[in-house]
C-alpha positions in Angstrom: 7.4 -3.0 -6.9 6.7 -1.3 -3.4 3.9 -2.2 -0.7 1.2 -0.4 -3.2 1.6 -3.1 -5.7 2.0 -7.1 -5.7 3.3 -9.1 -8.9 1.4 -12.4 -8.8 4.0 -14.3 -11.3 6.9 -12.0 -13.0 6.9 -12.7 -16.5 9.0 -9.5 -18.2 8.6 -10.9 -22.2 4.5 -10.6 -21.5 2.8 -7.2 -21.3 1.7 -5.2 -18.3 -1.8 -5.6 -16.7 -1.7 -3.4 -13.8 -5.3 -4.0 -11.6 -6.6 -1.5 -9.3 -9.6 -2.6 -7.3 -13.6 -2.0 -6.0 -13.9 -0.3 -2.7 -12.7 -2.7 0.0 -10.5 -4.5 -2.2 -7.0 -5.0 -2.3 -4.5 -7.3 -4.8 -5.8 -10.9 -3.7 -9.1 -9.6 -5.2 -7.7 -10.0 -8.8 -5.9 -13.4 -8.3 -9.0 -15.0 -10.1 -8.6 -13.2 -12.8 -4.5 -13.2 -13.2 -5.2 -17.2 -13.0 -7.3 -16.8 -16.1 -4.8 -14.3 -17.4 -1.6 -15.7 -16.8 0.2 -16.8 -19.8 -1.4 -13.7 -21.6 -0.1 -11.1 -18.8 2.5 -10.2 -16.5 -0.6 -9.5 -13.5 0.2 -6.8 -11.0 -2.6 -5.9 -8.8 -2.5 -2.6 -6.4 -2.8 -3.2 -2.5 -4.5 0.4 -0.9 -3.2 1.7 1.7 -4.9 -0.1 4.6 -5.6 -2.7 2.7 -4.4 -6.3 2.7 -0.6 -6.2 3.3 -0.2 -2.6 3.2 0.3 -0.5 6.5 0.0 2.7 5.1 -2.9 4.6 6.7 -6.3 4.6 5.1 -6.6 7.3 2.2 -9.8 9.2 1.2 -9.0 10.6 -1.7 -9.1 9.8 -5.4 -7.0 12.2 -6.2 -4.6 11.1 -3.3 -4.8 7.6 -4.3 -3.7 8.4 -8.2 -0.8 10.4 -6.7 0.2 7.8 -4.6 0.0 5.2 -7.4 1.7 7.3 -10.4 5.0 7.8 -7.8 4.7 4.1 -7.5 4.8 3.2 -10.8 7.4 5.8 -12.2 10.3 4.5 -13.3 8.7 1.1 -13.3 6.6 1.5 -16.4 9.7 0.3 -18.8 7.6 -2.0 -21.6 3.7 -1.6 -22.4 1.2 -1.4 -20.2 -2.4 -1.9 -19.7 -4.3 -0.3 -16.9 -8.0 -1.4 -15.2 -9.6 -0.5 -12.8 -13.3 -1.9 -11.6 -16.0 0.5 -10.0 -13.8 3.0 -7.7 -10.6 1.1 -9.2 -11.6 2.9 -12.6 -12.2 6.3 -11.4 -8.8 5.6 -9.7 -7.4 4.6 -13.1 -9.1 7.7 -14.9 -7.2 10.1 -13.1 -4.2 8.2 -12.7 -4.3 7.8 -17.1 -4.3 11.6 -16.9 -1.2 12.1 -14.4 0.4 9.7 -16.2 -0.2 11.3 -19.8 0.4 14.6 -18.8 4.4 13.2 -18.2 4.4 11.5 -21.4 3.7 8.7 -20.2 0.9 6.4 -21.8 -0.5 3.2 -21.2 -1.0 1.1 -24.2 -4.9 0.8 -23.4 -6.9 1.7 -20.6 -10.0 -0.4 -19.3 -12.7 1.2 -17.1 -15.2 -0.7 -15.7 -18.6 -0.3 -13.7 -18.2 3.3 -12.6 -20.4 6.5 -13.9 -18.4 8.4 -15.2 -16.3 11.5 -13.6 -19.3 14.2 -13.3 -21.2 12.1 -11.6 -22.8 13.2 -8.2 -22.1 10.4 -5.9 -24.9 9.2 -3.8 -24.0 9.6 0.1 -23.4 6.2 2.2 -21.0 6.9 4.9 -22.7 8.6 7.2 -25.2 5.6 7.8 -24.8 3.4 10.9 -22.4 0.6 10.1 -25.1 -2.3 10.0 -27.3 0.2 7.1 -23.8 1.2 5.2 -23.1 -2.7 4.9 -26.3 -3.5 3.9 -26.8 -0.8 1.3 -23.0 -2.4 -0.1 -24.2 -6.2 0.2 -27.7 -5.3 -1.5 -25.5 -3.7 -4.9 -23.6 -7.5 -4.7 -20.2 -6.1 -3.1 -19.7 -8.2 -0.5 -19.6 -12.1 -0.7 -21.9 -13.6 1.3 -19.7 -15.9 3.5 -18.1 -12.8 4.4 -21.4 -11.0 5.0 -22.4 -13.8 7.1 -19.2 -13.7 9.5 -19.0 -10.6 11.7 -15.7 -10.4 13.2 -14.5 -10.2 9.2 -16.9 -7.9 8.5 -15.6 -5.5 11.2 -12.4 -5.8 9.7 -13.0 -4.6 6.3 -15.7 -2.2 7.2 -13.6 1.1 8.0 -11.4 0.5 4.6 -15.3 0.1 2.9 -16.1 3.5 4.5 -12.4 4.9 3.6 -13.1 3.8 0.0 -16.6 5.3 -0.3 -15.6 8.6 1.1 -13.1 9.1 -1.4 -15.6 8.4 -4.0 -18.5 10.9 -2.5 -16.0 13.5 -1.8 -14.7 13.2 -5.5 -14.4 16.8 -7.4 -13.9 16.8 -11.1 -11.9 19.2 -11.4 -9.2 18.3 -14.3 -10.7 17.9 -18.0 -7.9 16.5 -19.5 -9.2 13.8 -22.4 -7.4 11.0 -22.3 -5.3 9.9 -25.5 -5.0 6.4 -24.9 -7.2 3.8 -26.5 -10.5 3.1 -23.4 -12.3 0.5 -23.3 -15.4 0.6 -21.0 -17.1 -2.7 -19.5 -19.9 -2.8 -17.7 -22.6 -5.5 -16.6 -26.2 -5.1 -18.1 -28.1 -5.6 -14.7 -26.0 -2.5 -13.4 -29.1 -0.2 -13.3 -26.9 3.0 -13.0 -23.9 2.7 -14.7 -25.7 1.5 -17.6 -27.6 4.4 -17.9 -24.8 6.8 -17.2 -22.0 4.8 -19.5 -22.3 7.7 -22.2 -21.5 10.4 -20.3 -18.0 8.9 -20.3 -17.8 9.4 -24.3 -16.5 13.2 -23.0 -13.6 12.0 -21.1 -11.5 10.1 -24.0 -10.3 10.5 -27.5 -11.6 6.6 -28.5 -14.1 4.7 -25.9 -14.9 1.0 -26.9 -17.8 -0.6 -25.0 -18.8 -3.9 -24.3 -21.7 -4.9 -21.5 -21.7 -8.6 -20.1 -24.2 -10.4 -18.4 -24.4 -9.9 -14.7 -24.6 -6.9 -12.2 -22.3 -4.5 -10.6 -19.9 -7.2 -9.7 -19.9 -9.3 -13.1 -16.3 -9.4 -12.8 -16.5 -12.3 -10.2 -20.1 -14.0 -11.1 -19.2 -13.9 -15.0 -15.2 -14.2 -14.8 -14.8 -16.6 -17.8 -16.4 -14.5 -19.8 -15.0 -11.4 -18.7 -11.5 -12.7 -18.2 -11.8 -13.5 -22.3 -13.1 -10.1 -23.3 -9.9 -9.3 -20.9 -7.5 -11.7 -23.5 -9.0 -9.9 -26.2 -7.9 -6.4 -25.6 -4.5 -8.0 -24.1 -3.8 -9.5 -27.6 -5.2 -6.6 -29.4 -3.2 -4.0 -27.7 -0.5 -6.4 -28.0 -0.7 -6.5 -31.8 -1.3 -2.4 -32.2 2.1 -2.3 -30.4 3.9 -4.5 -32.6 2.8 -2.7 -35.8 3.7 0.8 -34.0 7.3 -0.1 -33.5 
């Protein structure tokens, strides 16, 4: 599509699955998943700006990010689609569902996963030292621990980390919009917080269907098989509900 989005195999008769990541990641973080996916899916993952491939400076904004994204997608979006996002990736694909919607255009079902929901006063991390800010993120299970383990890497993905939690601290939510499209909200059951917080979601959305997995924040990588079939589910559900609506 543009430097803001990789296709990982273009399959046009399939539906959409458009990924947007956690903090620090970038499209190769969903190629696990699209390998699951793949005969299900057309999987197209979203590469930040400053992350992985894409040169664009860092962005700290949420709201900045959803812009960013909606003016890469339109004109694009030409057959159903499915949005997810996981942790800041669904805040991301909160308020890129209601830019979207508001130009009549909806996604077929959107999936939001491990992140309180849009009220939510974010804790503060990026004004720790670098050494504290990466533990505090390793400690949640964000970081891999090969990667935790080699320095020079860790210096490398460490200012797009802090670029990433700024934008969620600094987060106002400011539009109210519900979203209309069918959400679906995933989150793991050892993820103290958003566990607790998961209903202050039901606000935000006309229809909310939930479903917790085993496994913390990052479930989506130390349960993938199950998650990546819950994922097939709502794929082939969606799928159906746009076949009987035509």
């Amino acid at each position: 599509m543009n430097q803001l989005f990789k296709t990982f195999e273009k399959k046009s008769d399939l539906i959409q699955l458009i990924c947007f990541p956690f903090a620090g990641g970038y499209s190769a973080s969903y190629r696990p998943l699209f390998e699951q996916l793949k005969d299900t899916a057309e999987v197209t993952a979203a590469e930040p700006p400053g992350h992985g491939t894409n040169l664009m400076p860092l962005e700290t904004s949420i709201d900045r990010l959803a812009e960013l994204y909606k003016e890469g997608l339109t004109g694009k979006l030409n057959r159903p689609f499915i949005l997810f996002g996981h942790s800041m990736g669904g805040l991301v694909v909160y308020r890129l569902t209601q830019l979207l919607e508001r130009e009549g255009i909806d996604p077929a079902a959107v999936v939001i996963s491990a992140i309180q929901p849009p009220q939510t006063k974010r804790q503060r991390l990026t004004h720790l030292s670098n050494e504290a800010f990466v533990q505090h993120i390793a400690e949640m299970g964000g970081i891999p621990k090969e990667l935790l383990e080699n320095k020079p890497m860790m210096d490398y993905f460490t200012p797009s980390l802090r670029a990433d939690y700024q934008a969620l601290e600094s987060f106002q939510h400011t539009d109210k919009t519900i979203i209309k499209s069918p959400v679906y909200l995933l989150n793991g059951k050892q993820d103290k917080k958003c566990m607790e917080d998961a209903d202050g979601w039901l606000t935000w959305a006309n229809a909310i269907e939930r479903t917790d997995f085993e496994g913390g924040h990052m479930y989506i990588n130390t349960h993938l098989e199950q998650f990546a079939e819950h994922m097939r589910h709502i794929i082939e559900q969606t799928t159906k509900r746009q076949f009987i609506s035509q």
